[in-house]
PDB file with one MODEL, atoms N, CA, C and O in Angstrom:
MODEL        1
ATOM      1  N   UNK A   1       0.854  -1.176   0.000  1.00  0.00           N
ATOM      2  CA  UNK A   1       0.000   0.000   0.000  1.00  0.00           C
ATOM      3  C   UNK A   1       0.895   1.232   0.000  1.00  0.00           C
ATOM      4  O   UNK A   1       1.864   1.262   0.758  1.00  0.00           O
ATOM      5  N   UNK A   2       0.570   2.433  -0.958  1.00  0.00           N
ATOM      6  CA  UNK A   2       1.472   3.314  -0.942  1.00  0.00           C
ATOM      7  C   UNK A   2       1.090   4.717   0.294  1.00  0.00           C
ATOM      8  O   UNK A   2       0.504   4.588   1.369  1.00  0.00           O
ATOM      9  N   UNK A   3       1.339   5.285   0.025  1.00  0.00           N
ATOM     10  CA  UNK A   3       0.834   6.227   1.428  1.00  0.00           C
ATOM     11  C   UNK A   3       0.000   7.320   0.971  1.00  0.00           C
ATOM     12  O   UNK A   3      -0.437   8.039   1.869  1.00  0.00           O
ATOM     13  N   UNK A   4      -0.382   7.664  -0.443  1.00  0.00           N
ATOM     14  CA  UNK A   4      -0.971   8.156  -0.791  1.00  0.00           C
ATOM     15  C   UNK A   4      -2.805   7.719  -0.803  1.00  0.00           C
ATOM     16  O   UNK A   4      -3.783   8.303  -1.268  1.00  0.00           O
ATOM     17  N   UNK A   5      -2.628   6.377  -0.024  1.00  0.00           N
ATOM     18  CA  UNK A   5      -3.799   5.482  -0.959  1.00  0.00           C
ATOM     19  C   UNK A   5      -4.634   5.648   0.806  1.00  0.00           C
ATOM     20  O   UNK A   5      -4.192   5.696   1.954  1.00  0.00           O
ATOM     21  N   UNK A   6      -5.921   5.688   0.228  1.00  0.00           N
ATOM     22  CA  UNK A   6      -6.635   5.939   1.194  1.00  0.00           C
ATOM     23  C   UNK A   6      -7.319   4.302   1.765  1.00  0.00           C
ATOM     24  O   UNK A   6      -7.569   3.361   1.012  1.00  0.00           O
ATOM     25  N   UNK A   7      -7.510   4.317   3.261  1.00  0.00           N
ATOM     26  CA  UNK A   7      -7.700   3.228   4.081  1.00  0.00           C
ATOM     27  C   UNK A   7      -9.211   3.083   4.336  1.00  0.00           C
ATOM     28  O   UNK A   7      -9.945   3.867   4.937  1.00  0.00           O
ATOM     29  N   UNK A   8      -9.460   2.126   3.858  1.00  0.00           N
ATOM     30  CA  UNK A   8     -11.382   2.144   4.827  1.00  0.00           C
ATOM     31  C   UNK A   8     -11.442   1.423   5.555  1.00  0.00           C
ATOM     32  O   UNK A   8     -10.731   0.418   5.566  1.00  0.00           O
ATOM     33  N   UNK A   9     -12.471   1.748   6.560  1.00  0.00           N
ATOM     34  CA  UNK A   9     -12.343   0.417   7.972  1.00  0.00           C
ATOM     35  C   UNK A   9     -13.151  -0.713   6.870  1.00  0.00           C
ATOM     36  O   UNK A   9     -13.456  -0.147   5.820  1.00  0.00           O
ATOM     37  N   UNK A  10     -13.508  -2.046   6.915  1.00  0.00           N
ATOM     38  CA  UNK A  10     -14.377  -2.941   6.802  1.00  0.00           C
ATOM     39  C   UNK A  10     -14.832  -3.510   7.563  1.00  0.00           C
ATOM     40  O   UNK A  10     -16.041  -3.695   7.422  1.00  0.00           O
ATOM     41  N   UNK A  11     -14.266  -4.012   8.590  1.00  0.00           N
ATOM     42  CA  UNK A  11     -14.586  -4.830  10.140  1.00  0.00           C
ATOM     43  C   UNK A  11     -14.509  -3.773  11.372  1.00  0.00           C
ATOM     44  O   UNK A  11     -14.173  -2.595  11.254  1.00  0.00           O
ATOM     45  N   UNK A  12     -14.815  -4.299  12.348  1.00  0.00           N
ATOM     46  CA  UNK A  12     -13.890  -3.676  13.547  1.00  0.00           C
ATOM     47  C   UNK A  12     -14.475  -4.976  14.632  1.00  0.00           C
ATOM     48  O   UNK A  12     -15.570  -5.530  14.541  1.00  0.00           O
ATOM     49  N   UNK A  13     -13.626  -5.196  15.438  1.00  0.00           N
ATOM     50  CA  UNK A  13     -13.974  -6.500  16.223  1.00  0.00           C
ATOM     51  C   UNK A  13     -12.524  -6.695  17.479  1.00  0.00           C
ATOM     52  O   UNK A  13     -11.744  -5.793  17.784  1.00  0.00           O
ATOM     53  N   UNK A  14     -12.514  -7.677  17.848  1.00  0.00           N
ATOM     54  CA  UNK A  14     -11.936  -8.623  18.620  1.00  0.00           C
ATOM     55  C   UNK A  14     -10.542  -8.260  17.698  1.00  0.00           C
ATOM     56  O   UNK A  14     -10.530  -7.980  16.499  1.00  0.00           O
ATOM     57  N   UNK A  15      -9.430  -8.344  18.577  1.00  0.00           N
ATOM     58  CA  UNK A  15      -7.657  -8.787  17.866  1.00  0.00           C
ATOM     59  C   UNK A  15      -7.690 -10.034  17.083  1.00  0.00           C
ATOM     60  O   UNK A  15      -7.165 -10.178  15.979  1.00  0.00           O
ATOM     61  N   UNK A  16      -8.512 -11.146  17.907  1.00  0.00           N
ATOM     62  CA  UNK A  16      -8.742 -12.136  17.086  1.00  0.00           C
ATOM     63  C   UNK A  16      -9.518 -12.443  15.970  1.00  0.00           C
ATOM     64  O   UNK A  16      -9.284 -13.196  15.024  1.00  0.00           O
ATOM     65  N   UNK A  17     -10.429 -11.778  16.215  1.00  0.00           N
ATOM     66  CA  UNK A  17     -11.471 -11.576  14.415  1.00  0.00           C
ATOM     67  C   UNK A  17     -10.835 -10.996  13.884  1.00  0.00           C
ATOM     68  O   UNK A  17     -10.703 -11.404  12.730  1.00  0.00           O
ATOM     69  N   UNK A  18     -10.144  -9.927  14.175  1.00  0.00           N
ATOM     70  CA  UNK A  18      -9.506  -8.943  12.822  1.00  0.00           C
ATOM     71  C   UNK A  18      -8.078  -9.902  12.506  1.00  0.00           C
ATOM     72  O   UNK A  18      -7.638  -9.695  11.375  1.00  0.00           O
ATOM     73  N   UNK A  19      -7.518 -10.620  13.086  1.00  0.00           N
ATOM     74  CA  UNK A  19      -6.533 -11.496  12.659  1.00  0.00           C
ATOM     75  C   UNK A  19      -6.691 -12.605  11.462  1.00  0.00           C
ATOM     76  O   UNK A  19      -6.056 -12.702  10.412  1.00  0.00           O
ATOM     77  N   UNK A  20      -7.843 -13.471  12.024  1.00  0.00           N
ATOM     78  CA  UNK A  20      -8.866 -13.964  11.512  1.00  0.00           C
ATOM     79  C   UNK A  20      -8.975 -13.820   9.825  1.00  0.00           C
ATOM     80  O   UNK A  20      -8.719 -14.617   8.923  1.00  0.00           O
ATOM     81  N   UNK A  21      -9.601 -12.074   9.830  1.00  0.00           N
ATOM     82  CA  UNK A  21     -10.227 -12.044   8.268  1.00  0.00           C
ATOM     83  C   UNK A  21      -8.809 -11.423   7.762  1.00  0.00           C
ATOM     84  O   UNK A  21      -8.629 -11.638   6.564  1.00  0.00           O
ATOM     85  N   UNK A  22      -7.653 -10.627   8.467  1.00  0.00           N
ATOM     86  CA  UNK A  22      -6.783  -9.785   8.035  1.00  0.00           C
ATOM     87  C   UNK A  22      -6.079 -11.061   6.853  1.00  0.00           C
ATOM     88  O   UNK A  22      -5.789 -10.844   5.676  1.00  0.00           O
ATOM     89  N   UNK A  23      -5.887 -12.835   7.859  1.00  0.00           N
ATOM     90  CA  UNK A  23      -5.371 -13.732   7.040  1.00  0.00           C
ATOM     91  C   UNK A  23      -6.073 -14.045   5.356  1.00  0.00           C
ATOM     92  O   UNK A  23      -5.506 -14.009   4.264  1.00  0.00           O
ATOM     93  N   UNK A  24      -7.403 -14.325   5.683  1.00  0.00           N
ATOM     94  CA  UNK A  24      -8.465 -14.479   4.707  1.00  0.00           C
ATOM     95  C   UNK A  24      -8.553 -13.532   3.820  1.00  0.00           C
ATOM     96  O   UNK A  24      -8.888 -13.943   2.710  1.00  0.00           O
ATOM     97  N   UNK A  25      -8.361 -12.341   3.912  1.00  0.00           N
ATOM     98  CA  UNK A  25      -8.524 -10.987   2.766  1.00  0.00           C
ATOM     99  C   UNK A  25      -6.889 -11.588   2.148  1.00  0.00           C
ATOM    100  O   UNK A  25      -6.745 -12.180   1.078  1.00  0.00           O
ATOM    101  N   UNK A  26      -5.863 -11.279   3.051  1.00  0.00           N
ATOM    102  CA  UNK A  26      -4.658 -11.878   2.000  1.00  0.00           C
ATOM    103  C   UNK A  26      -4.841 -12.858   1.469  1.00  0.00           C
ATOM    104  O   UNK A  26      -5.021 -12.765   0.255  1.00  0.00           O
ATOM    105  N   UNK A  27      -4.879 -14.088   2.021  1.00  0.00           N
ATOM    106  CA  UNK A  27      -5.190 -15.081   1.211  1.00  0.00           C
ATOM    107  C   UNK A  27      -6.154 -14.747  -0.034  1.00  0.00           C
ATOM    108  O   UNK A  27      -6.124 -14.936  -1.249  1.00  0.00           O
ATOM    109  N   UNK A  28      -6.494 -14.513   0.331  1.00  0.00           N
ATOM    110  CA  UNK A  28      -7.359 -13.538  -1.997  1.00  0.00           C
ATOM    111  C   UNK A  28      -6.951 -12.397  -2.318  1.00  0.00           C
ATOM    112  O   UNK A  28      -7.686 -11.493  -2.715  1.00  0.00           O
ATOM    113  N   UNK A  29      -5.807 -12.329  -2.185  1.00  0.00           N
ATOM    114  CA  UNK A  29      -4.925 -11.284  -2.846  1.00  0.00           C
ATOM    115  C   UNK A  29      -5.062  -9.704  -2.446  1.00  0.00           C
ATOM    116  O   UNK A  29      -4.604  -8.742  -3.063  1.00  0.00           O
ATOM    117  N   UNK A  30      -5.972  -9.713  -0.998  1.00  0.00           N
ATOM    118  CA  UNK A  30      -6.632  -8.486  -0.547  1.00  0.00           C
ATOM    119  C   UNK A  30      -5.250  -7.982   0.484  1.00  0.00           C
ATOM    120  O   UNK A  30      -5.043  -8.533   1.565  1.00  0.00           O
ATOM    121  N   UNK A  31      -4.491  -7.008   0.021  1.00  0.00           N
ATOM    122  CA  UNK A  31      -3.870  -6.500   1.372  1.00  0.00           C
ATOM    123  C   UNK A  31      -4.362  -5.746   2.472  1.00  0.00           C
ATOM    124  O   UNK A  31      -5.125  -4.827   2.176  1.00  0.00           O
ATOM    125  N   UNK A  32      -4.042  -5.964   3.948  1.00  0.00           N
ATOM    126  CA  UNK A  32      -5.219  -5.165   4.910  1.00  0.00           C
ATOM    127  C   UNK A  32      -3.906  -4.859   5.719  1.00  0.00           C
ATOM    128  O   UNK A  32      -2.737  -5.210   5.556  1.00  0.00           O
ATOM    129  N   UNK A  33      -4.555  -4.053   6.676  1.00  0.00           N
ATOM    130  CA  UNK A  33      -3.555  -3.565   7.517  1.00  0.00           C
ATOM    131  C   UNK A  33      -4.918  -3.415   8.803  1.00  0.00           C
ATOM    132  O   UNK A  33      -6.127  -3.229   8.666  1.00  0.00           O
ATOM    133  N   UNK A  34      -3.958  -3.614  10.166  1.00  0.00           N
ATOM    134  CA  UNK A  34      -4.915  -3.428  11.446  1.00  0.00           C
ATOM    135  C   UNK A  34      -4.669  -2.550  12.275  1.00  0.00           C
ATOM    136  O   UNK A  34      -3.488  -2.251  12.453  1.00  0.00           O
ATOM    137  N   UNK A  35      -5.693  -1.891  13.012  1.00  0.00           N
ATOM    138  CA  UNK A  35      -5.683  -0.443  13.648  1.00  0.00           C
ATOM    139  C   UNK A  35      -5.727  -0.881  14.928  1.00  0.00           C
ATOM    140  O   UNK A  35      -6.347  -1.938  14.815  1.00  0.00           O
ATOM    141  N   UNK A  36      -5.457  -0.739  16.109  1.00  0.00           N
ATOM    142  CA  UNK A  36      -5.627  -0.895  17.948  1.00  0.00           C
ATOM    143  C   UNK A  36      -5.140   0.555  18.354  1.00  0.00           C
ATOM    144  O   UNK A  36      -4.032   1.092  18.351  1.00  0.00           O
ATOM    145  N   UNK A  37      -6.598   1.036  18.756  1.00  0.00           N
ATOM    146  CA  UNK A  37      -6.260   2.478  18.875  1.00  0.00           C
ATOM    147  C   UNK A  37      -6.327   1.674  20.792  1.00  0.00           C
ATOM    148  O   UNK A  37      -5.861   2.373  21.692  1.00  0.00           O
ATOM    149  N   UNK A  38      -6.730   0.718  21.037  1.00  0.00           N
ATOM    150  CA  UNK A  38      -7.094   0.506  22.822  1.00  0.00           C
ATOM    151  C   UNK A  38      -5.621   0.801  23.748  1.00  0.00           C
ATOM    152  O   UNK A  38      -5.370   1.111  24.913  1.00  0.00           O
ATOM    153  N   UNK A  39      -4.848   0.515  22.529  1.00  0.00           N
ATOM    154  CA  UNK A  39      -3.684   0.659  23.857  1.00  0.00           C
ATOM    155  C   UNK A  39      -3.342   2.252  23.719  1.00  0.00           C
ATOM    156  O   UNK A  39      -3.006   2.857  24.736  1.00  0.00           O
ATOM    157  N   UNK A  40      -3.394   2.671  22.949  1.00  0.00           N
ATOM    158  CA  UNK A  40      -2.889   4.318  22.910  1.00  0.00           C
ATOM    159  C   UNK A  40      -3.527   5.238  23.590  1.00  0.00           C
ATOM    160  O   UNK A  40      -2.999   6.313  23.876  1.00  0.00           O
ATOM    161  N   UNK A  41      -5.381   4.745  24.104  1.00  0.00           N
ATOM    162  CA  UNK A  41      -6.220   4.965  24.842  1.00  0.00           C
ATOM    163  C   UNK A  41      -5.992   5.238  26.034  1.00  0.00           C
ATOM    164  O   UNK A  41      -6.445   6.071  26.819  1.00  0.00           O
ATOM    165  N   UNK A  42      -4.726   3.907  26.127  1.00  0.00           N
ATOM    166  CA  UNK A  42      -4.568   3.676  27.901  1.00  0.00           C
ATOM    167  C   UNK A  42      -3.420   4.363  28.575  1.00  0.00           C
ATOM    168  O   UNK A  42      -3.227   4.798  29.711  1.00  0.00           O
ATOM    169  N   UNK A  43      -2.424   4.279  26.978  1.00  0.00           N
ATOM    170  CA  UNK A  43      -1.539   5.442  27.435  1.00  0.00           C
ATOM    171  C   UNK A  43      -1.646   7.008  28.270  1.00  0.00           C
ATOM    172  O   UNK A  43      -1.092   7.601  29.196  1.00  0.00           O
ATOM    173  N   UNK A  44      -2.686   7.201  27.321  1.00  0.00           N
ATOM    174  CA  UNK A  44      -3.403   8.568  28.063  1.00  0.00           C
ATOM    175  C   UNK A  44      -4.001   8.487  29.013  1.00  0.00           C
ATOM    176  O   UNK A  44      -4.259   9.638  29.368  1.00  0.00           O
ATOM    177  N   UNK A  45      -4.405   7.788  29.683  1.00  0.00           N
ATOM    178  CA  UNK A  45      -5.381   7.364  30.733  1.00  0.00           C
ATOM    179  C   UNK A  45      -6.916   7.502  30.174  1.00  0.00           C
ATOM    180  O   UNK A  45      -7.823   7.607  31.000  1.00  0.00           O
ATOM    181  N   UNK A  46      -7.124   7.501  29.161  1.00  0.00           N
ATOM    182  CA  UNK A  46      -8.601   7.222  28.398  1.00  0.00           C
ATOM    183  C   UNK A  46      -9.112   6.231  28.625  1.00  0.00           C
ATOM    184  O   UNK A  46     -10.338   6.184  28.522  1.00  0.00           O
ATOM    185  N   UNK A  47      -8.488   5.243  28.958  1.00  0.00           N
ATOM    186  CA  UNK A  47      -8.780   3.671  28.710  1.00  0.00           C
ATOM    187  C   UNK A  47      -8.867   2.961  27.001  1.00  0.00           C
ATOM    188  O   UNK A  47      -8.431   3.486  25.976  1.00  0.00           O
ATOM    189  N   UNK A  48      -9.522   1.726  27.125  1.00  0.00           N
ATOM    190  CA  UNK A  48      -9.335   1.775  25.465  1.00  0.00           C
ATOM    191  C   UNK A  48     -10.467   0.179  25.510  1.00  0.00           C
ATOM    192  O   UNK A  48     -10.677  -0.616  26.426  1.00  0.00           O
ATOM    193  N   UNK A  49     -10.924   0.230  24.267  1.00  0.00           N
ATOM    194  CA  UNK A  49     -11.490  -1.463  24.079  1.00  0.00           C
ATOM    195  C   UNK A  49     -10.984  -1.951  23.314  1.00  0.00           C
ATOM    196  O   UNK A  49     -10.851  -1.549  22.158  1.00  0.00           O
ATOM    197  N   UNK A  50     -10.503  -3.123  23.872  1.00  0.00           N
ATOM    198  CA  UNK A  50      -9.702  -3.677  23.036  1.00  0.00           C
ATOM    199  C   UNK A  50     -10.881  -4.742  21.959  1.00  0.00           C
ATOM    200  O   UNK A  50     -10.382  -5.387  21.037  1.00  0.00           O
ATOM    201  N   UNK A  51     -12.321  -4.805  22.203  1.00  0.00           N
ATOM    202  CA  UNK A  51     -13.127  -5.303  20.952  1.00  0.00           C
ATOM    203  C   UNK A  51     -13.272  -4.281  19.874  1.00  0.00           C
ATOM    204  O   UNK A  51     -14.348  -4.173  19.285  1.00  0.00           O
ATOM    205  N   UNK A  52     -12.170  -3.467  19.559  1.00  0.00           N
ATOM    206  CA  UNK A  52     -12.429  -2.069  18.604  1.00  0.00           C
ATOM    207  C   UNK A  52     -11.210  -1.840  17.603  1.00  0.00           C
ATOM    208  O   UNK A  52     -10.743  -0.810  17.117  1.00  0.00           O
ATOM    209  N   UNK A  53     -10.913  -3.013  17.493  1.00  0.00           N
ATOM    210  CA  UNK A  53      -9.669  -3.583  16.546  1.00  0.00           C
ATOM    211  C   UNK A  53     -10.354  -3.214  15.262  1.00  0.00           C
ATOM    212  O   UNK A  53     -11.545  -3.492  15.128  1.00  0.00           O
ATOM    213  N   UNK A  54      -9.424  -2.368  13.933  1.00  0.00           N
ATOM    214  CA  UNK A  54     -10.444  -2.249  13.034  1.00  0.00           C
ATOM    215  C   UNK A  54      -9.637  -2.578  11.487  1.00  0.00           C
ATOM    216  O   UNK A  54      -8.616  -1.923  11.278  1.00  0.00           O
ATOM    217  N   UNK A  55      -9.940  -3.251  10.765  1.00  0.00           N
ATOM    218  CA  UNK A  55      -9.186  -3.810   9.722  1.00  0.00           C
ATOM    219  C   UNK A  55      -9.645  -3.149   8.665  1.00  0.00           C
ATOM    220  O   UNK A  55     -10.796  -2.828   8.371  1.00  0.00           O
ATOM    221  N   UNK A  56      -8.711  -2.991   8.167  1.00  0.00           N
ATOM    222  CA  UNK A  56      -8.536  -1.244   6.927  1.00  0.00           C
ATOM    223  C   UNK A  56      -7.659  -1.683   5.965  1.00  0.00           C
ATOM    224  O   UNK A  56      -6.513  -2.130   6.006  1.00  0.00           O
ATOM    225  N   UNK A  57      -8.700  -1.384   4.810  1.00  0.00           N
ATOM    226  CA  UNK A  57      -8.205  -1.877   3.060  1.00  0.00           C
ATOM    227  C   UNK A  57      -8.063  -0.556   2.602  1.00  0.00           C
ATOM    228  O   UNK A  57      -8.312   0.505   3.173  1.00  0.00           O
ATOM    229  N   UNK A  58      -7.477  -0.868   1.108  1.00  0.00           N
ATOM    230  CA  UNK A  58      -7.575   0.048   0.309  1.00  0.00           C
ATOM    231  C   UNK A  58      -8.752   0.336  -0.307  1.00  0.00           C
ATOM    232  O   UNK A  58      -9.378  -0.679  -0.613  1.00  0.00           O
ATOM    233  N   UNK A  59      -9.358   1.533  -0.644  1.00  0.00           N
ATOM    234  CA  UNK A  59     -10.198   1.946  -0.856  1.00  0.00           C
ATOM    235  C   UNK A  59     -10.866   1.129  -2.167  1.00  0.00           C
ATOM    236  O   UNK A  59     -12.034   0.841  -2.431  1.00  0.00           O
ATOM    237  N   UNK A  60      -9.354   0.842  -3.002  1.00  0.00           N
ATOM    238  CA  UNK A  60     -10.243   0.310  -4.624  1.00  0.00           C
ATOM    239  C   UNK A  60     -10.278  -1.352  -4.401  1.00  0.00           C
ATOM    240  O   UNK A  60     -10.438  -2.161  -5.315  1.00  0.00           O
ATOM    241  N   UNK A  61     -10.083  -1.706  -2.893  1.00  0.00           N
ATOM    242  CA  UNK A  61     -10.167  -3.075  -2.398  1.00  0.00           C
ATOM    243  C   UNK A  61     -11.316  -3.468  -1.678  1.00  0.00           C
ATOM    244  O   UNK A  61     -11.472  -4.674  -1.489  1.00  0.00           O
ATOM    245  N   UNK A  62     -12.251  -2.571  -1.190  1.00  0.00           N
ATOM    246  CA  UNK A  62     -13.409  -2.432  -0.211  1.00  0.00           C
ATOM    247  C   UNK A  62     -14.629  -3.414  -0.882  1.00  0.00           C
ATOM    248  O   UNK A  62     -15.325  -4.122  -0.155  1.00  0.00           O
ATOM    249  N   UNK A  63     -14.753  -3.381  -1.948  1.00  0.00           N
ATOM    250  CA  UNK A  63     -16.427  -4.420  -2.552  1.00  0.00           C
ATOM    251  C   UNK A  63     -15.611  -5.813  -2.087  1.00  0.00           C
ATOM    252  O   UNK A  63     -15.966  -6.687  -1.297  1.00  0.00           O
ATOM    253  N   UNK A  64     -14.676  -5.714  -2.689  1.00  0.00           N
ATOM    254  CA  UNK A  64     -14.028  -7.515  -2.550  1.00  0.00           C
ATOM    255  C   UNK A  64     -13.957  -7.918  -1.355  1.00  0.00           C
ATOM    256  O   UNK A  64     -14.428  -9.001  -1.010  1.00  0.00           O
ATOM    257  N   UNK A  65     -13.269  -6.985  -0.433  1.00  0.00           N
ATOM    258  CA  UNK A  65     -13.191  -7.254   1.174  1.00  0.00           C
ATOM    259  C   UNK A  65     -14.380  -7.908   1.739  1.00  0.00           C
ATOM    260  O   UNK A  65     -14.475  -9.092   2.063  1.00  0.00           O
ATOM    261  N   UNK A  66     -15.425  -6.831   1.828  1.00  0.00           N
ATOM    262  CA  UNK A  66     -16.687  -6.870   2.631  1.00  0.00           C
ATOM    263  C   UNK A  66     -17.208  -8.070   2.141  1.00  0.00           C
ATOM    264  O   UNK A  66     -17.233  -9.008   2.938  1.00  0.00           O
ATOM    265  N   UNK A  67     -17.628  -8.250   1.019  1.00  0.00           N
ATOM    266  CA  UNK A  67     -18.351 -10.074   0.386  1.00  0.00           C
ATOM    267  C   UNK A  67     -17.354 -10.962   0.430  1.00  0.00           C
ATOM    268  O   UNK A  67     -17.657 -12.131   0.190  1.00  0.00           O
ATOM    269  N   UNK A  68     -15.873 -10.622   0.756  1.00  0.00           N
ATOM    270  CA  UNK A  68     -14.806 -12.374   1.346  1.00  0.00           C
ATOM    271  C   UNK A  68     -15.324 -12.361   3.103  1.00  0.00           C
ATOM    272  O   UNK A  68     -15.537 -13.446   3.644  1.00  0.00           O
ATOM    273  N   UNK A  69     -15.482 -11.139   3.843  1.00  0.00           N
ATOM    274  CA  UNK A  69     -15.666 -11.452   4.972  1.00  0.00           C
ATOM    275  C   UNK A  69     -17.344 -11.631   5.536  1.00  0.00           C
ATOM    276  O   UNK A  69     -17.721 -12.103   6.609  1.00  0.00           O
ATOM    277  N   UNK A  70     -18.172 -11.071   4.395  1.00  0.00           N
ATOM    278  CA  UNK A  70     -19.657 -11.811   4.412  1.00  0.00           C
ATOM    279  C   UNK A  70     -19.907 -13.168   4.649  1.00  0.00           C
ATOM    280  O   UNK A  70     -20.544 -13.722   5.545  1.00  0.00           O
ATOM    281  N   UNK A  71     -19.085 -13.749   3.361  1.00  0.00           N
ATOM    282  CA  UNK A  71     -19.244 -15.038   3.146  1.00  0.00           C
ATOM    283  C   UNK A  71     -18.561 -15.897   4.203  1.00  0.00           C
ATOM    284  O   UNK A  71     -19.231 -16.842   4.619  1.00  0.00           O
ATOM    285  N   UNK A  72     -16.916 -15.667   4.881  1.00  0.00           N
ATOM    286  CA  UNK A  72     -16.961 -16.128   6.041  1.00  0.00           C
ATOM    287  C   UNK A  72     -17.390 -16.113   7.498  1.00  0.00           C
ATOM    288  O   UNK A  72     -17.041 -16.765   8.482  1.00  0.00           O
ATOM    289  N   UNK A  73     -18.521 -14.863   7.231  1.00  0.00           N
ATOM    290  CA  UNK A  73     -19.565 -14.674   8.549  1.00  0.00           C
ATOM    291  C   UNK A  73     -20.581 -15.654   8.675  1.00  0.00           C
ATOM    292  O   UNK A  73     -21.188 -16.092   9.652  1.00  0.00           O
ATOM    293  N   UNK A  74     -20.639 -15.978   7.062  1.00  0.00           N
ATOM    294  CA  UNK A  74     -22.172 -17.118   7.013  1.00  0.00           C
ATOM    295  C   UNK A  74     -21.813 -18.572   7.167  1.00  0.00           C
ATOM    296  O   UNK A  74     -22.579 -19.502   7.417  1.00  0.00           O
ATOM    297  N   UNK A  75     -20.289 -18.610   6.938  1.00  0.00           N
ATOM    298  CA  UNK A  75     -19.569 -19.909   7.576  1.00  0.00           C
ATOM    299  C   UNK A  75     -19.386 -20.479   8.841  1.00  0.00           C
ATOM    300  O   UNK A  75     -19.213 -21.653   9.171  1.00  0.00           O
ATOM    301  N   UNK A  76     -19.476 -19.086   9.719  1.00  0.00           N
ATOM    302  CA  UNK A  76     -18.974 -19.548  11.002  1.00  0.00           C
ATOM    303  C   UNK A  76     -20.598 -19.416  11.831  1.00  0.00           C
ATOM    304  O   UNK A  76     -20.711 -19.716  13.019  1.00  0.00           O
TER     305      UNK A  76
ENDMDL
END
């Protein structure tokens, strides 16, 4: 991903769900990248949730994402 290229959330969940689909989007050629804003939360004394993990594609990657991780929602 270059740095010009804009990020969309698709998920947001558990460390482990977003691990989960982060594998599954690569595995079909989808590159993702994952966000944990919970610990930076805590740094500040904000606190943070850590179920607020949020897995972020490229923008011209977003239709493909959302229907690979549809279809493994209706799997599990």
């Amino acid at each position: 991903m270059d740095d010009e290229t804009e990020l969309i959330c698709v998920f947001i969940g558990s460390k482990i769900n977003v691990q989960f689909y982060k594998e599954r989007l690569e595995e079909n050629g989808i590159p993702s990248l994952w966000r944990d804003d919970s610990q930076s939360g805590s740094i500040v004394g904000m606190g943070g949730t850590p179920d607020s993990v949020e897995l972020l594609v490229e923008n011209k990657n977003v239709a493909k994402a959302r229907v690979c991780i549809e279809e493994l929602q209706k799997k599990h």
